[in-house]
SEDREN-896999 format. One line per 5 residues: number of its first residue (from 1); for each residue x, y, z of C-alpha. Coordinates in steps of 0.02 Angstrom, whole numbers. Layout:
BEGIN
NUM = X Y Z | ...
This chain:
BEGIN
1 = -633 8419 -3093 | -743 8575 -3082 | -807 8614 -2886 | -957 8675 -2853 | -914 8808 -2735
6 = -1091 8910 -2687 | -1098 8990 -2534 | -953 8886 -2451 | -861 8975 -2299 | -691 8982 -2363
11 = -524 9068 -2270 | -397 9131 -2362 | -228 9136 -2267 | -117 9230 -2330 | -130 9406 -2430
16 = 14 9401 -2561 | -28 9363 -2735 | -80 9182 -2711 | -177 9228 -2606 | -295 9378 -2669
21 = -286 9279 -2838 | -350 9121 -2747 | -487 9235 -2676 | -549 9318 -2806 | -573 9154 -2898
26 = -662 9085 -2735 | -766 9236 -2751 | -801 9232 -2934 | -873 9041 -2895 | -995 9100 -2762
31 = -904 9063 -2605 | -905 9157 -2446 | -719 9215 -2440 | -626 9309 -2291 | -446 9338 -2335
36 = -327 9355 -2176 | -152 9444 -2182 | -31 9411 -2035 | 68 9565 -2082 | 27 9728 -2173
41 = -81 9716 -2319 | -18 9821 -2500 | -158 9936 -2514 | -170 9890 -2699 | -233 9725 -2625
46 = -356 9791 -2514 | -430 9902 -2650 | -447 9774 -2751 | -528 9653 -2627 | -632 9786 -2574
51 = -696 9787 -2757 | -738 9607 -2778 | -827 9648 -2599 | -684 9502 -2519 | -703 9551 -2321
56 = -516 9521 -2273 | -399 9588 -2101 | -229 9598 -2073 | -115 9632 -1927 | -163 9445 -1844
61 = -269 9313 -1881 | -426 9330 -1791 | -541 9191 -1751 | -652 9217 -1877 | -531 9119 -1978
66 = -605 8975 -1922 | -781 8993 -1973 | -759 8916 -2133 | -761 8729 -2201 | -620 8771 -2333
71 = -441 8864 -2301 | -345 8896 -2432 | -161 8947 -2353 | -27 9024 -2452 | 151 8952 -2468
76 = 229 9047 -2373 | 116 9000 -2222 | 237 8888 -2096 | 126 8720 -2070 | 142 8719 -1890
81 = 94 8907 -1888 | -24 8929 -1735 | -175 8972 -1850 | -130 8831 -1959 | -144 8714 -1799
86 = -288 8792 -1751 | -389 8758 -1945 | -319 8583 -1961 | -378 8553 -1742 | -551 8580 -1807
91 = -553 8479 -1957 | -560 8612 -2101 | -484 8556 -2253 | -330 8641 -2321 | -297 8680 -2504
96 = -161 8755 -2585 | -189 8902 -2712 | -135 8785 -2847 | -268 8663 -2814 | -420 8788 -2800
101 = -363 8845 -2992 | -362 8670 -3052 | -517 8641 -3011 | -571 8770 -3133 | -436 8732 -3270
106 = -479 8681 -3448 | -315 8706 -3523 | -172 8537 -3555 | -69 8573 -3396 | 104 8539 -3411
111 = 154 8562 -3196 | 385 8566 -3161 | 432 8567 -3006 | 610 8524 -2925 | 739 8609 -2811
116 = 834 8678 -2961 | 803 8728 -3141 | 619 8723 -3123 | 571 8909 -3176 | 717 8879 -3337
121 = 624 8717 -3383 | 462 8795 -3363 | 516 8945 -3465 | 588 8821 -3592 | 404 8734 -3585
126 = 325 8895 -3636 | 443 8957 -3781 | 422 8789 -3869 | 232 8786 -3827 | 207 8974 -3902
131 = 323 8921 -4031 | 192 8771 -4101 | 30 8887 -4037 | 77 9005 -4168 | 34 8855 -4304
136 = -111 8794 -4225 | -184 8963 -4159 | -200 8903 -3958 | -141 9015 -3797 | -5 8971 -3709
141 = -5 9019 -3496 | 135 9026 -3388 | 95 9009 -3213 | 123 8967 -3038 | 300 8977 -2924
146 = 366 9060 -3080 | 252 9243 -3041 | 104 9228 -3117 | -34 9135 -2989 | -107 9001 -3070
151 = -281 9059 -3007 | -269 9233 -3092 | -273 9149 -3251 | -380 9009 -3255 | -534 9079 -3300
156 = -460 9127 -3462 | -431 8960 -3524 | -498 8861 -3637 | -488 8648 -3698 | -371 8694 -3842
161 = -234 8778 -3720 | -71 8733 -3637 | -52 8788 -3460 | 136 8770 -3401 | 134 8758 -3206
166 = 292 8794 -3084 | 272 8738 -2917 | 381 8727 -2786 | 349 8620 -2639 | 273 8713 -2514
171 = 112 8727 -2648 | 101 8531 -2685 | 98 8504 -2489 | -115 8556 -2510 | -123 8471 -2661
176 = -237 8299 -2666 | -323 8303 -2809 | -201 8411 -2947 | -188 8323 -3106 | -78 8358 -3242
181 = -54 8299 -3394 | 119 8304 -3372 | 231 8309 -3213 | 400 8363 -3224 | 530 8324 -3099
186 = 707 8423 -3117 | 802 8359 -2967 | 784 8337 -2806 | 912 8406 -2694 | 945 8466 -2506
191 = 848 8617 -2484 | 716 8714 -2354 | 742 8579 -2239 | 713 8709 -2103 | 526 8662 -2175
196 = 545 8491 -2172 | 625 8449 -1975 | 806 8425 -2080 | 718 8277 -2178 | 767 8243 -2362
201 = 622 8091 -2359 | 503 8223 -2301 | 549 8381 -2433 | 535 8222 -2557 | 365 8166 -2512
206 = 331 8332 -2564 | 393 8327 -2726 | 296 8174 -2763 | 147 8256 -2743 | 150 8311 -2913
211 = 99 8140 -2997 | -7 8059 -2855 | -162 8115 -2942 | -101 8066 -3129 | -179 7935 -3223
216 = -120 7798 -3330 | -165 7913 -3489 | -33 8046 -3399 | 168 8069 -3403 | 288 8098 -3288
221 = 449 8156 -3344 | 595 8134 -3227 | 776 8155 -3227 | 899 7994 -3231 | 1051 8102 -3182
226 = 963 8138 -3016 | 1029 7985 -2903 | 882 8011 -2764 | 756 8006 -2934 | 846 7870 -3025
231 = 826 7742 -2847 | 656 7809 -2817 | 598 7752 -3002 | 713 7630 -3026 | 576 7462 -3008
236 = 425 7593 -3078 | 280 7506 -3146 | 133 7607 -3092 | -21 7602 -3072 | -2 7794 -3112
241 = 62 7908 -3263 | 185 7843 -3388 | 349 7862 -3345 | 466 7947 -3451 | 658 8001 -3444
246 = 796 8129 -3468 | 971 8132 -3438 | 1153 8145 -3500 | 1208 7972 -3474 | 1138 7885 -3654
251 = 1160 7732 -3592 | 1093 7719 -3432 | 912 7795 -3503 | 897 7706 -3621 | 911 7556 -3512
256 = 780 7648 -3380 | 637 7678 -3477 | 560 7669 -3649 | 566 7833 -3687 | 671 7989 -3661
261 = 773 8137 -3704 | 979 8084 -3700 | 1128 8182 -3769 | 1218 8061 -3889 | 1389 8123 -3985
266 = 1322 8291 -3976 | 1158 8295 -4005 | 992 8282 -3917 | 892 8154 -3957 | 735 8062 -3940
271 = 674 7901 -3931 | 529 7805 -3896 | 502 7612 -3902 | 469 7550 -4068 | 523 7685 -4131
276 = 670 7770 -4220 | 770 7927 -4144 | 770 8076 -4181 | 889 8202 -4183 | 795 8375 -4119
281 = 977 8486 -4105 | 1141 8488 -4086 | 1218 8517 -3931 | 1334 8649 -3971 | 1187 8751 -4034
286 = 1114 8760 -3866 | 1313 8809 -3798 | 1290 8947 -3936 | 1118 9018 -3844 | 1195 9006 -3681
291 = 1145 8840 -3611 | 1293 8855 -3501 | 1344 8708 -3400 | 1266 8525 -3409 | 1113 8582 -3289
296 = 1064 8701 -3427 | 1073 8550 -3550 | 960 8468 -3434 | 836 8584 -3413 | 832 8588 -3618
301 = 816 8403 -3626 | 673 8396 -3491 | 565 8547 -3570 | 589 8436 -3748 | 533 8256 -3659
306 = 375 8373 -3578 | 310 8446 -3748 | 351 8269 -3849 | 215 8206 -3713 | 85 8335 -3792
311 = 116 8318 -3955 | 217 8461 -4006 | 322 8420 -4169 | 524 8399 -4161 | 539 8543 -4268
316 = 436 8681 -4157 | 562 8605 -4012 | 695 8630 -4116 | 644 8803 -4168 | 624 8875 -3987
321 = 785 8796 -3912 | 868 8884 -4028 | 790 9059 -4002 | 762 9055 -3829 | 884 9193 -3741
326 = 897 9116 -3573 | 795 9177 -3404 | 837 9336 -3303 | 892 9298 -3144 | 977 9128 -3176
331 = 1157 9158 -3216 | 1109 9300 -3320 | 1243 9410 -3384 | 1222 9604 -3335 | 1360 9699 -3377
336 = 1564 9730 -3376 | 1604 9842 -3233 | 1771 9940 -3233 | 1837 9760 -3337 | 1734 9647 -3214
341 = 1603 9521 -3294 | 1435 9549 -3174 | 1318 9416 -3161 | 1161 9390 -3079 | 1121 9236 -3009
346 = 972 9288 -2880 | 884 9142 -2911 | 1008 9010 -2843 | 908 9007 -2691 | 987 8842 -2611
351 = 1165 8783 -2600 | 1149 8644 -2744 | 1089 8811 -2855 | 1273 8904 -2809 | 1344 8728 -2849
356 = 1278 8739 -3028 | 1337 8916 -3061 | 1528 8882 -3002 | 1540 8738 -3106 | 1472 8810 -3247
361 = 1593 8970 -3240 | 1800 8977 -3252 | 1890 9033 -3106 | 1954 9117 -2990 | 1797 9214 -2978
366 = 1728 9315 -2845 | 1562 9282 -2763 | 1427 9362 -2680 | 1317 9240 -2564 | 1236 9264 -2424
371 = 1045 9297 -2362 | 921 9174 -2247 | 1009 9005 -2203 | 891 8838 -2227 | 976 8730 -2099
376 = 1102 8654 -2265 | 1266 8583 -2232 | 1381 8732 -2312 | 1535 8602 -2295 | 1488 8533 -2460
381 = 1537 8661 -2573 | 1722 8660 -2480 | 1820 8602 -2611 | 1733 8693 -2769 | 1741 8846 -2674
386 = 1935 8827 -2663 | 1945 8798 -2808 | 1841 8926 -2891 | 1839 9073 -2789 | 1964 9204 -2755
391 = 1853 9318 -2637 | 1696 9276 -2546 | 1589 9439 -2498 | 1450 9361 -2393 | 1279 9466 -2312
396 = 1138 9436 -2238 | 1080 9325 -2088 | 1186 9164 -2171 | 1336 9291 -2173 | 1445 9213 -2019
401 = 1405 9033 -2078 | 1486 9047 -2248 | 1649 9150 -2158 | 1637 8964 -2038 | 1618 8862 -2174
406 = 1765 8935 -2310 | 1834 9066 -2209 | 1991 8968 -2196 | 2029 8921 -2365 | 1963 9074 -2464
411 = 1978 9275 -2416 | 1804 9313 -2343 | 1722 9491 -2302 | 1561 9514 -2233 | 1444 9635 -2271
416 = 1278 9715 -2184 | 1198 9750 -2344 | 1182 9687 -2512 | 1244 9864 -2569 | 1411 9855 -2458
421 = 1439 9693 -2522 | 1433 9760 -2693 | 1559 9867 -2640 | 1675 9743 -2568 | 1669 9636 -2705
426 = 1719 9771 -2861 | 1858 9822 -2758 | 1927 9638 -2767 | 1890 9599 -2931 | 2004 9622 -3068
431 = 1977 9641 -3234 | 1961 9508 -3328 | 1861 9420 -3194 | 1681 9362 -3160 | 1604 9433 -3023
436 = 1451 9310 -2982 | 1305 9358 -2885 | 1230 9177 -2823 | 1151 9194 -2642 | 1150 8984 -2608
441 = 997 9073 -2477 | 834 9126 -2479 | 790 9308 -2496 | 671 9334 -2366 | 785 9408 -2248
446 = 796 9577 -2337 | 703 9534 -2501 | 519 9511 -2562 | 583 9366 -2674 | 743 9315 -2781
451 = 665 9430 -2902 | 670 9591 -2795 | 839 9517 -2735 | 904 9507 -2913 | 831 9694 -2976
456 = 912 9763 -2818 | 1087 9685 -2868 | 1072 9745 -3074 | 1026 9915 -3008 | 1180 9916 -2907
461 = 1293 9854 -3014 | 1235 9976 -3180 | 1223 10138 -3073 | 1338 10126 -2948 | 1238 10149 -2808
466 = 1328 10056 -2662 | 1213 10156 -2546 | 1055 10005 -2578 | 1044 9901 -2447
């Protein structure tokens, strides 16, 4: 649904990428954009803002902020932010970065959210997607939560392409009009409920968001193995997308919906009403590529059910699961260290994403955790943490909690840097062992993002320099 956008006061809150992509679109479609910064701006930024002659400030929010009749406010913008008060107190309507861009979009958008495995389904998405674009000569763009803003690379697109979308939750709380073709839902499990007042109903709602603008021509594609998703679409009949399933239970999704992705005696399969199944590949393939633990199984069975919706053919599906080499960041192997496996994990922002690596890996191992706390119950991991972990080297601002929360049934050593912590946790190790780097926190406490988080680690671990902090 194309905007017209000419000469409409718009505010941009929020200077990070989102942000001076979302302006630069705005710009690009005749609006009147001012771009405000709270911190420091990157002087790459302002250069090229100045460029696209985008007026912009940073060090505050002044109140020329609210001379506008559109905002659009990055992600990382709390909601009950002062200026965010402020624009909503004088009835300026609030957009989210990934909602400007879709405005614009041509492309088949295929949009994954969830609190884990999004970015490895939506990698998964794109592989198989470039895998059938390179019969039928279309362009395949990965975008959104995953690095890339979705606005940066809308204007490129045509009808014929596939855009795969990541977004987490803060993005879909703007979002009122965003339709996809195809909505993917992971999981949904405790997580930035320092966001949401503590409330799993609220982060939820959130979620949601993703198909409240589909139509009955549209899919959504959640996971049965989710218990929170399985009650929520347990009685689904619409009016809304068609609802389609994945999951490891056979049975039990086959008895949800009338279609899916299952693992059956090995193999992943499809099936649609009226239909027979089809076998796409066998599950020890995927073992053999790294799919490591059932969540990685998932994720493969969800990115299949999402490019079934859009037509791509079992083989191409087939093809890219077994090619694809896994996603850096999420439980991605690094090196052996002095006999000690390293892996990097960065990306398990949340506590359910440290769940997933520990279960997924044989212990003892020792762990690195640590980083900005988001108000989650730690006690839950108790008795997998016992069970799988030898030595717990914790940093960051969540560092105390975790020494609370295990210090009593596992040898735990705090750290004041990621570097240190490093340290701490070599010199327990022994060979032989994995040494698993998998915060269960956010990065924001030292880090730009998981990414910088995870680079920081790798560089550690392959030079030796214990000094990084």
């Amino acid at each position: 649904m194309k905007r017209d956008l000419l000469n409409t006061r718009t505010s941009v809150i929020g200077a990070r990428r989102s942000g001076v992509a979302a302006a630069l679109l705005l710009r690009e479609q005749g609006a009147e954009v001012f771009v405000s910064e709270y911190g420091d701006m990157k002087a790459c930024d302002r250069a090229v803002l100045d460029a696209h002659g985008v007026e912009w400030e940073d060090g505050g929010h002044s109140p020329r902020v609210f001379d506008a009749s559109l905002c659009v406010v990055s992600p990382g913008v709390p909601p009950d932010s002062p200026v965010m008060e402020g624009i909503r107190s004088r009835g300026i309507e609030v957009v989210s970065e990934i909602e400007v861009a879709s405005w614009f979009c041509r492309a088949t958008v295929i949009a994954v959210t969830g609190t884990d495995g999004k970015t490895t389904t939506a990698s998964l998405v794109s592989a198989i997607c470039r895998e059938y674009a390179r019969e039928k000569s279309f362009q395949v763009f990965t975008a959104g939560n995953i690095g890339v803003p979705f606005s940066s690379v809308v204007a490129q697109m045509s009808s014929a392409d596939i855009a795969v979308v990541e977004i987490s939750s803060y993005q879909l709380e703007t979002c009122s009009t965003f339709s996809p073709r195809v909505s993917v839902i992971t999981n949904i499990a405790p997580d930035h409920l320092d966001r949401y007042g503590g409330s799993m109903d609220a982060y939820a709602r959130a979620k949601y968001r993703i198909f409240a603008s589909q139509g009955e021509d549209d899919v959504l594609v959640v996971n049965y193995d989710d218990p929170l998703l399985r009650e929520k679409f347990g009685s689904y009949a619409g009016p809304g997308p068609r609802l389609a399933v994945f999951g490891t239970d056979c049975e039990g999704v086959r008895n949800f919906a009338s279609s899916g992705a299952v693992i059956s005696d090995g193999r992943l399969l499809l099936f649609d009403a009226g239909a027979e199944e089809t076998e796409v590949i066998r599950e020890e393939e995927l073992l053999k590529q790294g799919f490591t633990g059932r969540h990685n199984v998932s994720n493969a069975l969800a990115a299949t059910m999402a490019c079934r919706a859009v037509g791509v053919p079992v083989e191409c599906i087939r093809r890219a699961l077994a090619g694809f080499r896994g996603v850096e960041h999420r439980q991605e192997y690094v090196c052996i260290r002095n006999g000690v496996i390293c892996i990097n994990d960065s990306k398990a922002t949340n506590l359910n994403a440290l769940q997933k690596a520990l279960e997924a890996l044989d212990g003892p191992l020792v762990l690195i955790a640590g980083g900005r706390d988001k108000g989650s119950d730690y006690r839950v991991l108790r008795e997998l943490i016992a069970s799988k972990v030898s030595f717990l080297a914790a940093f960051g601002e969540a560092r105390a909690r975790f020494r609370d929360a295990y210090g009593d049934i596992v040898h735990v050593e705090e750290a004041d840097s990621l570097g240190s912590a490093v340290s701490l946790a070599l010199c327990a190790a022994r060979p032989g062992q994995v040494l698993l780097f998998s915060p269960g926190c956010s990065s924001f406490d030292m880090f730009e993002d998981f990414e910088h988080r995870g680079r920081v680690f790798k560089q550690i671990i392959t030079e030796g320099e214990h000094g990084v902090s």
